[in-house]
N, CA, C and O atoms as CSV, one atom per row, in Angstrom:
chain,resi,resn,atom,element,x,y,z
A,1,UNK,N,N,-1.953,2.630,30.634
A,1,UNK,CA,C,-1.896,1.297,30.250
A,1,UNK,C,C,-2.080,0.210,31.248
A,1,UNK,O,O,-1.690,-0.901,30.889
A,2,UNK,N,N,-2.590,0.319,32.411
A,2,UNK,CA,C,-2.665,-0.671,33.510
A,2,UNK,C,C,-3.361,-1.772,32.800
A,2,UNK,O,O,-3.114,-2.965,32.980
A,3,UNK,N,N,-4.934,-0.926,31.348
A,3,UNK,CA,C,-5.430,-2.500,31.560
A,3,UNK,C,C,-4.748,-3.576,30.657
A,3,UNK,O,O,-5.304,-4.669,30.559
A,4,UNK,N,N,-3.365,-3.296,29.870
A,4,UNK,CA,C,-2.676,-3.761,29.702
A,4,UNK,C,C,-1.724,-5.108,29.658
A,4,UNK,O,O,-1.269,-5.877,28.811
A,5,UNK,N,N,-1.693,-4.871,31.487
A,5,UNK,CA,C,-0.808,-5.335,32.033
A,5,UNK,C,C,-1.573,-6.555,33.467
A,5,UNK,O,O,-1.150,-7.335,34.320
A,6,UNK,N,N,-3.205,-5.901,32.843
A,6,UNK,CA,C,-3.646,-6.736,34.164
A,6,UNK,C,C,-3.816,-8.472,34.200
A,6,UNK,O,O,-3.200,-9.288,33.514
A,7,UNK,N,N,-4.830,-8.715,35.207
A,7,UNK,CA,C,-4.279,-10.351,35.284
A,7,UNK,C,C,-5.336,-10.950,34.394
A,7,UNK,O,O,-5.102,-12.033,33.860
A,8,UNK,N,N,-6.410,-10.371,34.205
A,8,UNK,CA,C,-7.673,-10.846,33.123
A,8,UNK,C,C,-6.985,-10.742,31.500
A,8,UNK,O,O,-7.135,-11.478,30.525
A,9,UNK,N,N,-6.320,-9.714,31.662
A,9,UNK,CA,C,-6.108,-9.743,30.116
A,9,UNK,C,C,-4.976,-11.055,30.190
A,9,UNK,O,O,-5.400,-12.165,29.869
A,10,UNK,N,N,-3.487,-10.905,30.632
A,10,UNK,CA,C,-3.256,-12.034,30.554
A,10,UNK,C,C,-3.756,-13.319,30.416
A,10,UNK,O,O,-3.302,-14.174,29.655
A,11,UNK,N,N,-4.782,-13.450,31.229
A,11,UNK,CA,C,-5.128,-15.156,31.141
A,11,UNK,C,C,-6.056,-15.471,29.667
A,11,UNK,O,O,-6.353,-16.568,29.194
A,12,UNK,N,N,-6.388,-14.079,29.144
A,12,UNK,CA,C,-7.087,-14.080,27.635
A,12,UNK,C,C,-6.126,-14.846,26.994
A,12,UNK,O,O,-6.185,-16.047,26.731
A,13,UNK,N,N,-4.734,-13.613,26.632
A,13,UNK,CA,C,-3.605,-13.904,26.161
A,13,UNK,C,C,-3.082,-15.330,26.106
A,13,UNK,O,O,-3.004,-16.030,25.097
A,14,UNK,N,N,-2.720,-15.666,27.405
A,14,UNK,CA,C,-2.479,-17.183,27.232
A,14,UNK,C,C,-3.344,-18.344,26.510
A,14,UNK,O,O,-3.123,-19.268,25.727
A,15,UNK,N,N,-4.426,-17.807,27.185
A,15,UNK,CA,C,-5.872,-19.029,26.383
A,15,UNK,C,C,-5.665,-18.935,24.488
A,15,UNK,O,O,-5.803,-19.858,23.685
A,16,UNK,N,N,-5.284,-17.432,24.204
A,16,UNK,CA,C,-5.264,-17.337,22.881
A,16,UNK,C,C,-4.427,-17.576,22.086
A,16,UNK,O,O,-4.549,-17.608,20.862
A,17,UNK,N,N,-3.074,-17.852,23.017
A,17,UNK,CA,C,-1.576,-18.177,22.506
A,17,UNK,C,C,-1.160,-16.690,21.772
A,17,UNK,O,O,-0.973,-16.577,20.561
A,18,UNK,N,N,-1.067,-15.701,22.645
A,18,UNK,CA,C,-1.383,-14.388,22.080
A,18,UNK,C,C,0.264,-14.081,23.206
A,18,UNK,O,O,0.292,-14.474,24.373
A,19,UNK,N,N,1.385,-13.394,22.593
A,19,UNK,CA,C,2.442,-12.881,23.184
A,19,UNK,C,C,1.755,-11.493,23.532
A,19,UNK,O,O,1.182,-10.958,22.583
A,20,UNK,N,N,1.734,-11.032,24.379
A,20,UNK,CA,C,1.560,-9.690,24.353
A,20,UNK,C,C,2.939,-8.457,24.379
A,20,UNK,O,O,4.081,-8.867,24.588
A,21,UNK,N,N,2.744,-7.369,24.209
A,21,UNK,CA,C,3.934,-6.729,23.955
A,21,UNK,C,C,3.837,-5.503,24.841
A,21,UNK,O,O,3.014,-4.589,24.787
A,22,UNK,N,N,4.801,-5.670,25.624
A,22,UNK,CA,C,4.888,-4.476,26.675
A,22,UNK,C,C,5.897,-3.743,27.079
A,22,UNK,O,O,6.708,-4.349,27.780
A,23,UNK,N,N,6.153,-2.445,26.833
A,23,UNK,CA,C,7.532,-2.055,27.238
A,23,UNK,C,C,7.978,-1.494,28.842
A,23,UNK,O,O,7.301,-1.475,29.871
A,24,UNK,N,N,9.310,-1.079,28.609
A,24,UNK,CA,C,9.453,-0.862,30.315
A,24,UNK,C,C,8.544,0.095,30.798
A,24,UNK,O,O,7.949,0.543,29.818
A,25,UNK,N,N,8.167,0.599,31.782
A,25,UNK,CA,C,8.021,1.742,32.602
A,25,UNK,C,C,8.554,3.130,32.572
A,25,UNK,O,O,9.398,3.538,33.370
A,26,UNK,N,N,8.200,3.607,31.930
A,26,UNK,CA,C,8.809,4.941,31.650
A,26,UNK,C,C,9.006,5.049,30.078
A,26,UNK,O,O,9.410,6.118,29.619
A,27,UNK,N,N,8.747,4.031,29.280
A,27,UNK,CA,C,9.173,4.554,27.718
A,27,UNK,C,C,8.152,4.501,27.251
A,27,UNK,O,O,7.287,3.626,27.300
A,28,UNK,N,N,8.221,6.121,26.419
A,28,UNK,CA,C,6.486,6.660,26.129
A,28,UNK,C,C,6.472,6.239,24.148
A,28,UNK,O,O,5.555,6.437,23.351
A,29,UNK,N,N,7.624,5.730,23.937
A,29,UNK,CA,C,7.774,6.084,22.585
A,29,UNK,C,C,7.655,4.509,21.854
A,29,UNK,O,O,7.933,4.301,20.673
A,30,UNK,N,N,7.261,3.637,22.660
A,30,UNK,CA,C,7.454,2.407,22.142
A,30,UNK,C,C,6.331,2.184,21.530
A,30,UNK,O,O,6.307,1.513,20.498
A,31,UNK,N,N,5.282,2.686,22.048
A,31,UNK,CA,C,3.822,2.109,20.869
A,31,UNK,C,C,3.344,3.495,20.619
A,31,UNK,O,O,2.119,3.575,20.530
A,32,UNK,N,N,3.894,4.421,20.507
A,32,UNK,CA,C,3.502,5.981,19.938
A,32,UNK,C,C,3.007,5.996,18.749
A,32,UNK,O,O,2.228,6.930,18.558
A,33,UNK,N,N,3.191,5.243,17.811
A,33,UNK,CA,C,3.074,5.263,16.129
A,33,UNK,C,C,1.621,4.408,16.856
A,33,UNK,O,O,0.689,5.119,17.232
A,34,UNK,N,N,1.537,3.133,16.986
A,34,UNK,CA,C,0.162,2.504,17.003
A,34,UNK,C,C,-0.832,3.430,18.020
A,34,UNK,O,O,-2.028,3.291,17.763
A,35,UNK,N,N,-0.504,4.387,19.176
A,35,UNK,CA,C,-1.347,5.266,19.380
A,35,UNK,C,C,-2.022,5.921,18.479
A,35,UNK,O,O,-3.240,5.860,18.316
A,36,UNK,N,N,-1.116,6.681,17.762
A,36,UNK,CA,C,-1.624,7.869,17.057
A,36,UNK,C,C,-2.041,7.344,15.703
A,36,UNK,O,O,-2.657,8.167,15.027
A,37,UNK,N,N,-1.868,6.301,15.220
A,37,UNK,CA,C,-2.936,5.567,14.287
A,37,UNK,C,C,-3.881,5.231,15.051
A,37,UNK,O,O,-4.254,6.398,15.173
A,38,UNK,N,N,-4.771,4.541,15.823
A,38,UNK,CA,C,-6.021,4.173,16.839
A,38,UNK,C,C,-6.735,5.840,17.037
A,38,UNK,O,O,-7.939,6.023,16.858
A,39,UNK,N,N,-5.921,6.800,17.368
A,39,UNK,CA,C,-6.184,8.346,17.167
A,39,UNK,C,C,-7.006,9.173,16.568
A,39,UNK,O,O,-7.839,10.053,16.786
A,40,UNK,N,N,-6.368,8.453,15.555
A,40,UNK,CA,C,-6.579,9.066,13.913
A,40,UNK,C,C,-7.711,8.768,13.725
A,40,UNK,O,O,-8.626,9.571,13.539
A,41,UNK,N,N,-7.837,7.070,13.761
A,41,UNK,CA,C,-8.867,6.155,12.884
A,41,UNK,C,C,-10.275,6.838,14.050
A,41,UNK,O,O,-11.382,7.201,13.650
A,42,UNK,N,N,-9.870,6.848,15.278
A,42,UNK,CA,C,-11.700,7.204,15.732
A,42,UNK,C,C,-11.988,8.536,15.637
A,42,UNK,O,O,-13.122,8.921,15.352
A,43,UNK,N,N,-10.878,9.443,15.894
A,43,UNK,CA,C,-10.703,10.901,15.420
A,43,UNK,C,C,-12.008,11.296,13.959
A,43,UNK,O,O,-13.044,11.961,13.986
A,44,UNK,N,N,-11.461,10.680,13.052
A,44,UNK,CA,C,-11.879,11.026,11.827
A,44,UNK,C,C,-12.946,9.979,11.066
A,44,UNK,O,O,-13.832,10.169,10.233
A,45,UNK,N,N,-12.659,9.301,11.452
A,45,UNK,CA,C,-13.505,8.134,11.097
A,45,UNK,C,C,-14.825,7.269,11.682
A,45,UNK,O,O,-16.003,7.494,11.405
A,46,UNK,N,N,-14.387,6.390,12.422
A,46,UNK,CA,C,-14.855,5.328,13.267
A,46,UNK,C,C,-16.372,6.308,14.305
A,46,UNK,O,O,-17.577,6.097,14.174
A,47,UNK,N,N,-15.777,7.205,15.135
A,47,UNK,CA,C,-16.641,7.884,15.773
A,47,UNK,C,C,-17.550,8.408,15.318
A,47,UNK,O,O,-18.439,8.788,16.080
A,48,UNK,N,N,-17.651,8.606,14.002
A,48,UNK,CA,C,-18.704,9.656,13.199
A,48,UNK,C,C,-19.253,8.762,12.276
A,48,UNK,O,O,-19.672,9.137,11.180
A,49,UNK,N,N,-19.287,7.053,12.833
A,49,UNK,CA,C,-20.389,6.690,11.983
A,49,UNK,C,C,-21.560,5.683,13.419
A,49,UNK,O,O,-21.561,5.786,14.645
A,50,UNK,N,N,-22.151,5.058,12.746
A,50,UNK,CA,C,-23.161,3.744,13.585
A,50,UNK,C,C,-22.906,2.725,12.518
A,50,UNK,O,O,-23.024,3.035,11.332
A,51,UNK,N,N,-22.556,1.506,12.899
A,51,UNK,CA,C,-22.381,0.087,11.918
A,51,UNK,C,C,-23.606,-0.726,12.269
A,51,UNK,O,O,-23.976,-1.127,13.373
A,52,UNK,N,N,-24.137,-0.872,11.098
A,52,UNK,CA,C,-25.249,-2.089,11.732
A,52,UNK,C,C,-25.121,-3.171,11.935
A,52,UNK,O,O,-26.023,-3.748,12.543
A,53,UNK,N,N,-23.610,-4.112,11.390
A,53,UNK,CA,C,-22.900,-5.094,12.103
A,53,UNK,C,C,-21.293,-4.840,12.476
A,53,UNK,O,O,-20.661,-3.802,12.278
A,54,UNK,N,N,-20.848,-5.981,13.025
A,54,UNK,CA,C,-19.292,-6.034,12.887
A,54,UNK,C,C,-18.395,-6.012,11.478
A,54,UNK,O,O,-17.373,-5.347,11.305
A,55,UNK,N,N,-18.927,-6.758,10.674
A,55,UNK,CA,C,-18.979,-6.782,9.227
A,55,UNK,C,C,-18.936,-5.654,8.482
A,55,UNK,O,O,-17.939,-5.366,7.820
A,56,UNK,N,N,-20.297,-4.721,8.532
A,56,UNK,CA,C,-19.785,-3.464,8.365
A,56,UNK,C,C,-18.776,-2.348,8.585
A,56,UNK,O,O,-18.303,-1.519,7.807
A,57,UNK,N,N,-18.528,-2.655,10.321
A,57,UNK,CA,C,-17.572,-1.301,10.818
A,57,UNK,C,C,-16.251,-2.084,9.923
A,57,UNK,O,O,-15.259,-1.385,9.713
A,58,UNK,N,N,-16.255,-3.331,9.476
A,58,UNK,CA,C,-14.795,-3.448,9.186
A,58,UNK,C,C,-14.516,-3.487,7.926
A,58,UNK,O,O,-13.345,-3.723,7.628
A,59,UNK,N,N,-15.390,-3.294,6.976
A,59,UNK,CA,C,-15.694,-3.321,5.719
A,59,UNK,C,C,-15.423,-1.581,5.599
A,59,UNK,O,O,-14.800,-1.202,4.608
A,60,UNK,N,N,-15.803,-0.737,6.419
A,60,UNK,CA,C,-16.374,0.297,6.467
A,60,UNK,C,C,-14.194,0.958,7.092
A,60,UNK,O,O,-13.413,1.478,6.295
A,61,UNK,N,N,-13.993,0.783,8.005
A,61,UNK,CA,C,-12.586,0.552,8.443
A,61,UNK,C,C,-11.558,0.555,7.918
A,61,UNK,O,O,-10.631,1.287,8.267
A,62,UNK,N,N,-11.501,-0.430,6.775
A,62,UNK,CA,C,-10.726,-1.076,5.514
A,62,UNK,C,C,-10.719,-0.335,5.170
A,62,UNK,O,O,-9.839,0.420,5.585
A,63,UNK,N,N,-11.702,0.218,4.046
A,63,UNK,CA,C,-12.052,1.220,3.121
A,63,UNK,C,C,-11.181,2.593,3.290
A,63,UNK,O,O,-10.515,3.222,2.468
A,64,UNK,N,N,-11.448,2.813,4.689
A,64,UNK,CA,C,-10.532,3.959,5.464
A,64,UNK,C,C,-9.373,4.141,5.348
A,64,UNK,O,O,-8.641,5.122,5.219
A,65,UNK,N,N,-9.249,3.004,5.412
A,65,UNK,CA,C,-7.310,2.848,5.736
A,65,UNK,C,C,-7.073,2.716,4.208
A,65,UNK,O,O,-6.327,3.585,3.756
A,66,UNK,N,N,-7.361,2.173,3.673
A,66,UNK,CA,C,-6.885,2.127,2.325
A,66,UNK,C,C,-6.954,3.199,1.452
A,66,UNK,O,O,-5.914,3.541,0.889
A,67,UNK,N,N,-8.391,4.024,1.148
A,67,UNK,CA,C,-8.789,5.394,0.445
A,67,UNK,C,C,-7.865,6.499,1.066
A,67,UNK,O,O,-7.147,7.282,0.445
A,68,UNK,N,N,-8.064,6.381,2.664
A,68,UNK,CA,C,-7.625,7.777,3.307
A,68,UNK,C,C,-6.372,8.253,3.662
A,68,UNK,O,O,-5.578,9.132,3.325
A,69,UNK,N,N,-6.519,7.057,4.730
A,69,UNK,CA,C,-5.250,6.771,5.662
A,69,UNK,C,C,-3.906,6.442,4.394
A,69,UNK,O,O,-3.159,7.337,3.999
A,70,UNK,N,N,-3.875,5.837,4.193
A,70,UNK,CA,C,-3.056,5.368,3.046
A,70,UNK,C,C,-2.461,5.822,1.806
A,70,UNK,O,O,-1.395,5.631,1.221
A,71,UNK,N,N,-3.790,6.660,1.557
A,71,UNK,CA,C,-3.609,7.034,-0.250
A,71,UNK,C,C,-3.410,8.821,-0.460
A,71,UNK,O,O,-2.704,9.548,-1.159
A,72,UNK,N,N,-4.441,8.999,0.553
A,72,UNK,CA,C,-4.633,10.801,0.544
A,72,UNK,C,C,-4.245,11.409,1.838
A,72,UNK,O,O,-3.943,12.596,1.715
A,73,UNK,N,N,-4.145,10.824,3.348
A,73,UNK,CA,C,-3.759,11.466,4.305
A,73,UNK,C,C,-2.028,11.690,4.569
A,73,UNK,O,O,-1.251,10.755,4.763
A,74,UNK,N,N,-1.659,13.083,4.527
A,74,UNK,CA,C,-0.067,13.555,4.437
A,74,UNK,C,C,0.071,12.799,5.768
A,74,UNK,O,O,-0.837,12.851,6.597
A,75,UNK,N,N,1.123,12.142,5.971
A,75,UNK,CA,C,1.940,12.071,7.564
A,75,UNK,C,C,3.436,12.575,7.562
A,75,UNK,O,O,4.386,12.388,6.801
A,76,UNK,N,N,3.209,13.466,9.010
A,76,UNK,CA,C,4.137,14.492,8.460
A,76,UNK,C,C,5.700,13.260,8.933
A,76,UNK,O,O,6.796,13.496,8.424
A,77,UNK,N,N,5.569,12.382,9.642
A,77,UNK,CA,C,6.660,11.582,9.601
A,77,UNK,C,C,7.108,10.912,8.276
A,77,UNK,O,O,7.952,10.018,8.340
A,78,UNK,N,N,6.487,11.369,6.831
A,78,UNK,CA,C,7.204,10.766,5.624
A,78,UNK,C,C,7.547,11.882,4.945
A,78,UNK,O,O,7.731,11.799,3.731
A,79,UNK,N,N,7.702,13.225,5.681
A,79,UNK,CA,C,7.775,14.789,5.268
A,79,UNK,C,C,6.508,15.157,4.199
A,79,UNK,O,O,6.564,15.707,3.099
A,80,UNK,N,N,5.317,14.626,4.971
A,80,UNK,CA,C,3.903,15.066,4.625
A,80,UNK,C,C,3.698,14.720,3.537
A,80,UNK,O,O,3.387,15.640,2.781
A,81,UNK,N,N,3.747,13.539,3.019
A,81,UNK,CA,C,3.321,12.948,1.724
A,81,UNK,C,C,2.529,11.828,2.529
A,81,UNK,O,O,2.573,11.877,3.758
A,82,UNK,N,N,1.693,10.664,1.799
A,82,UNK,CA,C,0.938,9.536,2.141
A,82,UNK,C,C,2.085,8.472,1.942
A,82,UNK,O,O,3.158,8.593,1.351
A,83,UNK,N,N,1.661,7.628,2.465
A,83,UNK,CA,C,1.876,6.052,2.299
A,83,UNK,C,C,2.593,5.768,1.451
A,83,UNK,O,O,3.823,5.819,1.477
A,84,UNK,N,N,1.671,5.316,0.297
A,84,UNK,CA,C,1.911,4.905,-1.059
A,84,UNK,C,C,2.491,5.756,-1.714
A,84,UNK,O,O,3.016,5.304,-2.732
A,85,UNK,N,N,2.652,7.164,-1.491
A,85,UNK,CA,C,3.390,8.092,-2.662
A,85,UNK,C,C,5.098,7.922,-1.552
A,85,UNK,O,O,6.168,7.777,-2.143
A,86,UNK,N,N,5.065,7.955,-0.575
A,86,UNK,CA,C,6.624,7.249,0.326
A,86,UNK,C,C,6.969,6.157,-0.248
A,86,UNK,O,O,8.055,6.322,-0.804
A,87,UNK,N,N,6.437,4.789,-0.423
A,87,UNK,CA,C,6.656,3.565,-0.644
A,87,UNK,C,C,6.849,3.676,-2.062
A,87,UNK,O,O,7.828,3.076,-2.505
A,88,UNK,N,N,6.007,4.422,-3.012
A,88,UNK,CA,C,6.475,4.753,-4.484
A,88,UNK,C,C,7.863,5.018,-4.707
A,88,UNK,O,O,8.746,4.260,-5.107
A,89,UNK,N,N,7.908,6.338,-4.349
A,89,UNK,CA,C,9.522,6.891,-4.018
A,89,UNK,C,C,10.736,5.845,-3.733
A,89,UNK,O,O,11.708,5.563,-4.434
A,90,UNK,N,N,10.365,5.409,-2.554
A,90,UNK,CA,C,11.497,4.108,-2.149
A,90,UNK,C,C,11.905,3.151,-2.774
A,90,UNK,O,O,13.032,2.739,-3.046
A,91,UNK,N,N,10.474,2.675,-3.081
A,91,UNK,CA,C,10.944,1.452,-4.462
A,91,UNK,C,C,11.720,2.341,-5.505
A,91,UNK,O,O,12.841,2.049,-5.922
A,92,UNK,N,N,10.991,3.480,-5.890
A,92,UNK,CA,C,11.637,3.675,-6.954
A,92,UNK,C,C,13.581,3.864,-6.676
A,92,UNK,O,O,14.481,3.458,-7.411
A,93,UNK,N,N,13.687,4.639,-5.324
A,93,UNK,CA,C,15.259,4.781,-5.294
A,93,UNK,C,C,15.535,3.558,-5.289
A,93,UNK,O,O,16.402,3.280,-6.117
A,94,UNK,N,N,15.076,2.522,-4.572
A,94,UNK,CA,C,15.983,1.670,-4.499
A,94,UNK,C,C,15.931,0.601,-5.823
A,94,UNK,O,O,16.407,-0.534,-5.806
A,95,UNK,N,N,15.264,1.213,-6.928
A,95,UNK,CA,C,15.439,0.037,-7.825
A,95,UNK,C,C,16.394,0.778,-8.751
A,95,UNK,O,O,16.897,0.072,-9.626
A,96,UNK,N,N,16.845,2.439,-8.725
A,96,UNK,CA,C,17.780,3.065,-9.416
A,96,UNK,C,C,18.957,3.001,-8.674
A,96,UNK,O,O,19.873,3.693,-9.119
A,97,UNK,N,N,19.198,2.320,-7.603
A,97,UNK,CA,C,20.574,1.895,-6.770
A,97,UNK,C,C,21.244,0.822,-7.650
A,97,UNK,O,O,22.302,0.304,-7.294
């Protein structure tokens, strides 16, 4: 993560009114979940196409996250169900509370 933390990106940051988010030195677990989503998405996705604009890859992106990522891919952190069938569940307990 150095480029992170360097002095170019900062002065982006500031120009953009952009907080950036950085944890201490030594804690591997603080952006672990947004790793392994970024992972995923070029893993399976992103890498195995060509966009003929920006427009596309994000049109194309969306689609991903919503069809795949979201609807049909198990994560085993919801004990291997998707997204929406977790968030189903939840609402549902918590509207029988």
């Amino acid at each position: 993560g150095c480029q992170y933390t360097s002095d170019q990106l900062d002065r982006a940051a500031r120009d953009l009114k952009v907080r950036l988010s950085v944890g201490r030195t030594g804690v591997c677990w603080d952006n672990a979940q947004q790793e392994s989503f970024w992972s995923t998405l070029k893993t399976e996705h992103y890498n195995r196409y060509e966009f003929a604009t920006r427009a596309a890859a994000i049109r194309s992106v969306t689609e991903w996250i919503e069809t795949v990522y979201n609807r049909r891919r198990r994560h085993s952190a919801l004990g291997n169900i998707s997204p929406v069938a977790f968030e189903r569940g939840f609402n549902a307990a918590a509207e029988a509370a």
